[in-house]
N, C-alpha and C positions, 0 to 999 in steps of 0.2 A: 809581233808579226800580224794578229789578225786585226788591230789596232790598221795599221797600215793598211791592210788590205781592204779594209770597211771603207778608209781615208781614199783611199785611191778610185777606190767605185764610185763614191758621191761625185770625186771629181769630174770625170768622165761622165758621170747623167747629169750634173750640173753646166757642162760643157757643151753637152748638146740642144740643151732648153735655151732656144734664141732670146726669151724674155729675160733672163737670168746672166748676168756680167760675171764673167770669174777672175777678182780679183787678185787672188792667193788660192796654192794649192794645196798650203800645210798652216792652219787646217785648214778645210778649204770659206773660203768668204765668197758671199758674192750680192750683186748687187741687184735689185729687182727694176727694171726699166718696162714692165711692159705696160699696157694701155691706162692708165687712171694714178698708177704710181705714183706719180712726180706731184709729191705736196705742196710743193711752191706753187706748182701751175694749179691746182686746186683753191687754192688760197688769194691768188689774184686771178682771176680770170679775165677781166675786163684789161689787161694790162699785157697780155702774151708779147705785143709785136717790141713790148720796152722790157720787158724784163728774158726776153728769148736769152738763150745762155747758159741763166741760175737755173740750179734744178736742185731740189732737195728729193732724196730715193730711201727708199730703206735698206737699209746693208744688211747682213744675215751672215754670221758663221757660225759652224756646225763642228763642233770640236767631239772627237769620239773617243769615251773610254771604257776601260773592259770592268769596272765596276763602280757601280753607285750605291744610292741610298736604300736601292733596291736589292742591291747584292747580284744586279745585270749588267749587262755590257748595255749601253747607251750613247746619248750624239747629244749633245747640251746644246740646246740654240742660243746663240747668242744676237742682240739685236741693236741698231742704232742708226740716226740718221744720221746720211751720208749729205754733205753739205756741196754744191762744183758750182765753178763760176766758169763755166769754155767760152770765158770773153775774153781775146788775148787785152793786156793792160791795153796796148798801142790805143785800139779802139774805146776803152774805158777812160782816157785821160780826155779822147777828142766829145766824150760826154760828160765830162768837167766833174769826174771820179778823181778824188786825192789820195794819192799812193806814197807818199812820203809816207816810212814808218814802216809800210807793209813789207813783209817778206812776200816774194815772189818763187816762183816755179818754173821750170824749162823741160823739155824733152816730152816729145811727141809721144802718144797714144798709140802704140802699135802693138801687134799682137808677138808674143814672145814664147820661144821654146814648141813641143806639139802638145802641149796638154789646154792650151785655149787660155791662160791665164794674159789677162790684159795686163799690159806695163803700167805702172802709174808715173808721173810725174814728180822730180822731188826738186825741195828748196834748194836755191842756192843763196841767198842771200835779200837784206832787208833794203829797201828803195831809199839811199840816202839822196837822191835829186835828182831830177827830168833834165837832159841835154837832148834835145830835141828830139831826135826817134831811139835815144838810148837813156836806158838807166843804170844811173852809177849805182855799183851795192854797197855795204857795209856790212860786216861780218861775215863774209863770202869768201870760203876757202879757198876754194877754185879757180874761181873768175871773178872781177870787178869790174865788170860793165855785160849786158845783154838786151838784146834789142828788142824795143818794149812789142813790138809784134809776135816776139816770138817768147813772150812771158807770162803766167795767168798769175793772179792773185788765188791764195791759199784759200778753199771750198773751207771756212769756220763760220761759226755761228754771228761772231760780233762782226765779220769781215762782209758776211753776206747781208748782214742788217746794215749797214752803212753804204754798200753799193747802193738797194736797193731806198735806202732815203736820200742817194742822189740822183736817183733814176726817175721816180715816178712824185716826188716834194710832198706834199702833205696827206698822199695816201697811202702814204709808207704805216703809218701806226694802223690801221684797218689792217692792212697786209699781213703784218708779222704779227698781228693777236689772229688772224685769222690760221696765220702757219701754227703758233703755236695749240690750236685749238686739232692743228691735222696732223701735227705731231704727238699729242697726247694720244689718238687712236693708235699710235706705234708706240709708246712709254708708258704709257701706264698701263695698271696689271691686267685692265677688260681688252683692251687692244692687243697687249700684250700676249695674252693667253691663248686670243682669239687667234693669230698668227701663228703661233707655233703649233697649234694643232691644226693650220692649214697646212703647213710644212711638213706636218705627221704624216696628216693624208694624204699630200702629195707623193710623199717617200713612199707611203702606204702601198700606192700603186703601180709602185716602177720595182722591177728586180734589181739588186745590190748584188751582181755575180762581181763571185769574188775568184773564185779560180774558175778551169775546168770542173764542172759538176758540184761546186760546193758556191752556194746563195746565203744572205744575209735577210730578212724583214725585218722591218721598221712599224713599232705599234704605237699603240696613243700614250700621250704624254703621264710619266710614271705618278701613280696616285690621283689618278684622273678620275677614276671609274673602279667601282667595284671589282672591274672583270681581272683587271690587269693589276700586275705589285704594285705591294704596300707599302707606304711609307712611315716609318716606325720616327718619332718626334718627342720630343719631351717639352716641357716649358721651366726655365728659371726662375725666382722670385726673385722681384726688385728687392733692393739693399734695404735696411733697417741702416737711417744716420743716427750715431754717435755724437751726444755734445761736453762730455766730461769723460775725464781719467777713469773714472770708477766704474764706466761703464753704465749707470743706472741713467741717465738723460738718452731717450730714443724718441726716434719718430721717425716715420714713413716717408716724410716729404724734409728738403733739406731746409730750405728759405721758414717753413713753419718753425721748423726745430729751430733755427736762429731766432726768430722771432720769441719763443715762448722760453727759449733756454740759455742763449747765446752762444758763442763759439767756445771750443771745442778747451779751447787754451786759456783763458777767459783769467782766470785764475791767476795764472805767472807770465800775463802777457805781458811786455812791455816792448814802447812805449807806451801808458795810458795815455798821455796827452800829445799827440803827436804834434810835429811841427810842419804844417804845410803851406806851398809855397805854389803860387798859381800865376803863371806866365801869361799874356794875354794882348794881343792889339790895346791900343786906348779908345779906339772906338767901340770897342767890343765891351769894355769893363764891366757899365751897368750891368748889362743882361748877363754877365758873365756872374756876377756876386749875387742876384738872384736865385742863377744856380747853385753855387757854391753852398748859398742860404740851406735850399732844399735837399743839397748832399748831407749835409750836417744834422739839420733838425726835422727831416722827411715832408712826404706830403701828405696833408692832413685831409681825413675824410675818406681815405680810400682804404682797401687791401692788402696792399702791397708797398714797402716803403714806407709806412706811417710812425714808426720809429725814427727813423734817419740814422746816419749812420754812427754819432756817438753814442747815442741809446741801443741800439742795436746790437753793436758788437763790444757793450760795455766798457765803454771809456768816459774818462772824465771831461775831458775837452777837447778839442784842435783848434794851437793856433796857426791861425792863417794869415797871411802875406800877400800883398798882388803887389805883382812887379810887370806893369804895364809901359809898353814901349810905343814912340809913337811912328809907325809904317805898316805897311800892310802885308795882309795874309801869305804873300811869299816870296818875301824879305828874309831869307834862311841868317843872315848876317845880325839882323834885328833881334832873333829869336835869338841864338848865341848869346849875343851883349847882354838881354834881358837873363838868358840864365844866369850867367856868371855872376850880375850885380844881385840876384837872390841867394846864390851859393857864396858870395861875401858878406850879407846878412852877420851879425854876432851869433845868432840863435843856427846850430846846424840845421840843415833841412832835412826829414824825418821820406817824405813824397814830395813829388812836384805833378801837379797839374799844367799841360799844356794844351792852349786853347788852337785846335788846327782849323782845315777845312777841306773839302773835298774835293776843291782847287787842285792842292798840292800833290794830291795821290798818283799824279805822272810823274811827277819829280821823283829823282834820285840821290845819291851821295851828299856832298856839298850846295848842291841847290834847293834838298828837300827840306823847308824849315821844320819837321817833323825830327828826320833823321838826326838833326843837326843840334837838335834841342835835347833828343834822347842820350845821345850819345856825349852832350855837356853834362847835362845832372848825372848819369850813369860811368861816365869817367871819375866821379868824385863820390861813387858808394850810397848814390841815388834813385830809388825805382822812379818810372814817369807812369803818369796815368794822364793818355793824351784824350780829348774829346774833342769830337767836331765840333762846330759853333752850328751844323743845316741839323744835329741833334737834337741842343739846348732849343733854335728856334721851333721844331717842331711839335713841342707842346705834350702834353700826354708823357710826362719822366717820369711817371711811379716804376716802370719795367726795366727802363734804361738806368736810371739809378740806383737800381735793387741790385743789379750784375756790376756796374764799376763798383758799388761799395764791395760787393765779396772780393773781388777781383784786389782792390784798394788794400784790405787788411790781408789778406795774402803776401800780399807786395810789402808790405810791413814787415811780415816774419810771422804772422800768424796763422796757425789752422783751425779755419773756420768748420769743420768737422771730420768725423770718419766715418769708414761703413765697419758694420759688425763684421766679421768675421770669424770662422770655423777656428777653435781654437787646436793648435798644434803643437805634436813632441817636437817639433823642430823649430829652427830658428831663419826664419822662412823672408824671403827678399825678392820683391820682384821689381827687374830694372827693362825701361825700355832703354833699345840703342836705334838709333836715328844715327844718320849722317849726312854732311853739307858738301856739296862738289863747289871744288872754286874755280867757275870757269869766267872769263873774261865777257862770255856772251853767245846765245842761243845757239849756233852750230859750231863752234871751237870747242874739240874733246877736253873734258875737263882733266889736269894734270896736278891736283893735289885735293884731299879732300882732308874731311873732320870729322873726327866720332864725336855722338852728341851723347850724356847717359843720365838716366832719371834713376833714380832707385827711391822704390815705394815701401813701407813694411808692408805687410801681409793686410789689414786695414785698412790700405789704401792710403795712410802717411807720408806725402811728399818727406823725404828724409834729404835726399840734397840732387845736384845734380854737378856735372864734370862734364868738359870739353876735350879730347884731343888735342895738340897741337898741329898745326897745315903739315902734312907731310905726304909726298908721293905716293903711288899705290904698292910699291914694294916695303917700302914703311908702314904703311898703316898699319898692317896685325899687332906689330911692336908695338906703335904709339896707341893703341884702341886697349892692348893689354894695359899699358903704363895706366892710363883713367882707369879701368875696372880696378886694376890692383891701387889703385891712390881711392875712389869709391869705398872701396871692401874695410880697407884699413881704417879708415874714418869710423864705419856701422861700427865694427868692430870694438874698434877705442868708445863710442859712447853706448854700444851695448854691451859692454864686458861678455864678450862670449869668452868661453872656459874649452881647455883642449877636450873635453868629454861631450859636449855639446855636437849635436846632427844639424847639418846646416841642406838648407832646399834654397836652390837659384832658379828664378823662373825668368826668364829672359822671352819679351816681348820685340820683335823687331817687324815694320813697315816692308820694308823692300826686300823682295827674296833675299834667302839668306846666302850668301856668299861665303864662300872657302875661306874668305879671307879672316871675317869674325868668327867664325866659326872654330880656327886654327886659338885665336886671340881668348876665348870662354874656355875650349879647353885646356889650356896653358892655365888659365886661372884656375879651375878645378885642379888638375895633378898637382899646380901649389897646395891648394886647399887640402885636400885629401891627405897628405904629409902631416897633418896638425891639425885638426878635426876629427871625433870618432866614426861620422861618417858625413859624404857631399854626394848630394843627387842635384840635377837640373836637368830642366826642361827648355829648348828654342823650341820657340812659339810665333812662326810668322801668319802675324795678323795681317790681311788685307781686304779691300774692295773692288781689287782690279780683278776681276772676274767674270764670266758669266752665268756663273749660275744664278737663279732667282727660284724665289718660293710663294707660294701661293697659300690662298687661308680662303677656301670657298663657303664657309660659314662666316667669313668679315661680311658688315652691311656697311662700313666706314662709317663716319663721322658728319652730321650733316653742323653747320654753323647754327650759332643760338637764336640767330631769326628762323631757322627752319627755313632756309629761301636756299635756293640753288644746289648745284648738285653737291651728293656726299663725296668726301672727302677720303683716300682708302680703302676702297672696295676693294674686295677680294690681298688686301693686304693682309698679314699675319704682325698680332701684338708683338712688344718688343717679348723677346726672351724666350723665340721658339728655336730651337734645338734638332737638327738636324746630321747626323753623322753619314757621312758618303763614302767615307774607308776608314781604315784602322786608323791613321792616322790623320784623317777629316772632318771638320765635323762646321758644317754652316747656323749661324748664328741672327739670329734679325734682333737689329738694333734699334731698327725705326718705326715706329708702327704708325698704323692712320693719327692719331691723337696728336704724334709730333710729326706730318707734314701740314706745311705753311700754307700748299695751296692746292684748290681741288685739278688742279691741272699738274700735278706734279707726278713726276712719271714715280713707277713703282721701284721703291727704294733696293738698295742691293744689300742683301744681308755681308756679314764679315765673313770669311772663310779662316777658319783656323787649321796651319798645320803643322805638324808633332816632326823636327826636324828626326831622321835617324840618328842621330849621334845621342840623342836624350836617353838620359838614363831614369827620369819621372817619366812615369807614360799613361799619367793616368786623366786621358783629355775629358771624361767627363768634369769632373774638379776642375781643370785648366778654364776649360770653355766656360764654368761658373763665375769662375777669378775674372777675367775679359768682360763677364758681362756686367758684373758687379762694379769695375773699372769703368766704365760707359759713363755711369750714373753720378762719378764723383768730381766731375769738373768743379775746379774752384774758378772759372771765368765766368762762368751764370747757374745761376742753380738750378738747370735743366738736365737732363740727358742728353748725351752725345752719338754723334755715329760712329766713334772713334774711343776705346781704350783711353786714357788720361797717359799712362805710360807712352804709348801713339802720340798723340797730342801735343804735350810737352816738350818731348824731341821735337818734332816737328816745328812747333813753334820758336824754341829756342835757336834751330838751325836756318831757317827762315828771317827771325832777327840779324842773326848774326852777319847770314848772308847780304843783309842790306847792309848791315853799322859799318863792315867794313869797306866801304868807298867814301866813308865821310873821314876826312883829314887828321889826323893825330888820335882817332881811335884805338884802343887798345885793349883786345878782350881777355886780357887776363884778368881784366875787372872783377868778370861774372863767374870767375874762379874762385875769388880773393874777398872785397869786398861786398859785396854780392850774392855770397854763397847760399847764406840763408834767406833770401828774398825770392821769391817769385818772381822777380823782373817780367820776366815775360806773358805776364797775361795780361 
């Protein structure tokens, strides 16, 4: 109730402030229009009477809840730029704007309901062709044609970069580094910070009545300032890797411990001499076997990659094959022929290297010569390891090579290492569950989906992963249970677990969790529990769709090794600070200054973790370590991630899949079957 009633008041003073748009009233959002706001207009100014229309604003919502990290009721600000084109197309097309492709927008701007919340405009569909003052849509539920006057193009980032380079031609690049340099004062953490405790003081100074005779204030931002709560924090330590059985091979950094130890498996890998098989243009070949050279025998003189990748991950040899075809880069038909005449080879093929390009990255199903390649070698028990050709010609492959090769022997069946880990009485599993909607296309409700499932040991040991098959939404708990319990029984059979044996299930899952798995996990426990001495688990939904954000006003960031330009980070917090906001909350930063790319990169959003009710582990310090330690263990590049591996994996694999299936005679029970033990997917 007082939640609401804090929610309702903002409303109403956010309602009466004319500079202030209130876009939504739960919670409330709104949009900042008054004098100097409009970033775009900042960023071109010599250009106002051509680019009149676009406007980039800052958006602000103020989510309120009755306790935080404080252990106080609070109002989380959330922030982002708000992107509008109020140029109906009609007038965009007669300034030789191309809208083929675009999704468009209908229904007027009017004020809605008494609380002052402005309407917004929504899609109805993508522009498949201009007939004179109408355009026909596609994928458009409702309607199939609207009249381009009475239509805008969607306010996004890529949509408003592309108007405005047909608006104003070659001062379009000035423009949008100039936007992005006015958007960094709203994204990153000094702008960032700067704002929200504008909004403090703003609030600061207004009364929040909330009933008759009872008031609400608004103080400064919590852990700001001595005067006001504290903020209580811990920090995690990065993982110790893992390069042998015995556990005595460690090191702090994963790529060194390969380099000094080898992978993890090293021992009973096989195959040592793998057989690979390298698809390629015929114009392309030279430069192509070059590469190929420097994947194998590394490159010499440097850091990084100076082994190559049969010294490296200790193997005897690879042979290699190029099966060059002669048409070009997106000739999906070409690539095909080319697999299959390397998968007829005497010798099986072990990996396939596919030579793509950045051409094809619009392409889809049957036209994508990517797709079309993956889904040849991987219908016959194949991983791909595909590489652009604008890579190879880019020069500088010690960094680029160093990630396909971990990625490479992954994809083989090998694990190129693990993290230590807390040893435990239990027999401890943590699986992430991802799931893939199969909808026909961007506004058609999707009407069947797929559970995805990774199961890690406790180490972070990819052990295998399971698909779902396509079934309705009244299905899926059934068909989600079917994979966990086909998962369980595999660990099971190749880790002899014994009926006296305590089993911990720690379930990682991306998208709020839903009734639906939820139903499906504990179905598997009451199994479990039957024939185990005892079952605990933990859901654990990981996310970054958030707004919370955290501060480090002791960061000085990261300046570059010339020492030229600004730092990189400011006021960021290293990876592994620790943050709990309730019993069951606890925030996470995954990114710190050292792993953002660019000094203009807005400030990263830490992970929120949180401890479903139904858990019967409850112990989210431990949890929150597990996730962080996960982070660190990608086998796609030996960096840290922002993203759990459990995360990732689903994600990826469901994202594959979602593509492979529009290419013709695909069939993923592949990646059940054949495939089981591969990494395909990285």
């Amino acid at each position: 109730m007082a939640t609401r009633l804090v929610q309702a008041s903002l409303v109403r003073t956010l309602a009466a402030w004319k500079h202030y748009e209130l876009r939504r009233a739960a919670p409330p959002t709104f949009v900042s229009r008054g004098p100097g706001r409009d970033l775009l207009a900042q960023a071109a100014q010599s250009f106002e009477c051509e680019l009149a229309g676009l406007h980039v604003y800052p958006q602000y919502r103020l989510d309120v809840r009755m306790t935080g990290p404080s252990g106080c009721p609070g109002i989380i600000v959330g922030m982002k730029t708000r992107y509008e084109i109020d140029v109906p197309v009609g007038d965009l097309l007669r300034r030789g704007v191309h809208v083929e492709g675009r999704y468009v927008l209908t229904g007027a701007a009017s004020q809605e309901g008494d609380r002052g919340v402005v309407a917004g405009r929504r899609a109805v569909g993508a522009v498949e062709a201009v007939d004179g003052d109408w355009l026909i849509l596609r994928d458009a539920p409702d309607v199939q044609q609207v009249r381009a006057a009475e239509a805008w193009l969607e306010g996004r980032r890529d949509v408003v970069d592309d108007v405005v380079r047909a608006l104003v031609g070659p001062a379009h690049a000035k423009i949008m580094e100039s936007l992005d340099e006015a958007a960094f004062g709203l994204a990153g953490a000094e702008g960032r910070l700067g704002r929200i405790r504008e909004i403090a003081a703003w609030l600061a100074r207004r009364r929040l009545v909330l009933a008759s005779g009872l008031e609400a204030s608004v103080g400064s931002p919590v852990g700001l300032d001595g005067t006001g709560p504290r903020v209580k924090s811990r920090r995690f330590d990065e993982p110790t890797f893992v390069f042998d059985l015995a556990g005595d091979k460690k090191h702090r950094y994963p790529d060194k411990g390969l380099d000094e130890f080898g992978p993890f498996d090293s021992e009973g890998f096989t195959p040592k001499r793998p057989s690979i098989a390298v698809v390629t243009p015929s114009s392309l070949k030279g430069t192509v076997e070059t590469f190929i050279s420097s994947f194998l025998n590394g490159v010499p003189g440097g850091s990084v990659f100076a082994q190559g990748f049969v010294r490296k991950y200790r193997l005897t040899a690879c042979d290699v094959t190029f099966e060059a075809f002669d048409s070009d880069l997106r000739d999906a038909q070409a690539y095909r022929s080319a697999c299959l005449a390397a998968l007829g080879k005497a010798r099986k093929v072990d990996l396939a290297f596919v030579i793509t390009s950045k051409e094809q990255e619009e392409l889809t199903g049957d036209e994508s010569p990517y797709l079309v390649a993956k889904a040849t070698f991987m219908g016959h028990g194949v991983p791909v390891q595909d590489v652009q050709i604008e890579t190879i010609r880019k020069g500088n492959l010690a960094y680029p090579l160093n990630s396909i090769a971990l990625a490479c022997y992954a994809k083989l069946g090998g694990t190129p290492y693990v993290i230590s880990a807390p040893r435990a009485v239990t027999q401890e599993l943590v699986i992430g569950i991802g799931s893939a909607h199969v909808k026909a296309s961007r506004l058609t409700v999707p009407e069947r989906v797929v559970g995805i499932t990774t199961v890690f040991s406790a180490d972070g040991n990819y052990i295998l992963s399971n698909r779902s098959s396509e079934a309705d939404y009244a299905a899926y708990p059934r068909e989600l249970l079917r994979s966990l319990e086909a998962c369980i029984e595999e660990v099971k059979a190749r880790n002899g677990w014994l009926p006296g044996d305590a089993l911990r299930l720690i379930f990682h899952v991306f998208k709020p969790l839903k009734d639906t798995e939820a139903q499906a996990v504990k179905a598997l426990v009451e199994k479990l529990t039957g024939e185990y001495a005892s079952v605990e688990f933990a859901f654990v939904h990981v996310s970054d769709e958030h707004d919370w954000v955290m501060f480090d006003q002791n960061s000085a960031g990261v300046r570059s090794a010339s020492r030229s330009g600004p730092a990189k980070g400011r006021l960021v917090p290293g990876r592994g600070h620790a943050v709990q906001i309730s019993r069951s909350e606890m925030l996470l930063s995954v990114t710190g200054p050292f792993d953002m790319k660019l000094p203009l990169q807005g400030l990263p959003r830490p992970l929120r973790l949180k401890l479903h009710r139904e858990s019967t582990f409850t112990d989210l310090e431990y949890l929150g370590g597990q996730v962080f330690r996960f982070t660190a263990l990608s086998w796609r590049r030996p960096y840290p991630s922002g993203r759990p591996v459990t995360i990732m994996y689903s994600d990826l694999i469901a994202s594959l899949l979602g593509q492979l299936r529009h290419v013709k005679n695909w069939n993923a029970d592949i990646v059940s079957t054949r495939l089981r033990a591969s990494r395909w997917f990285l």
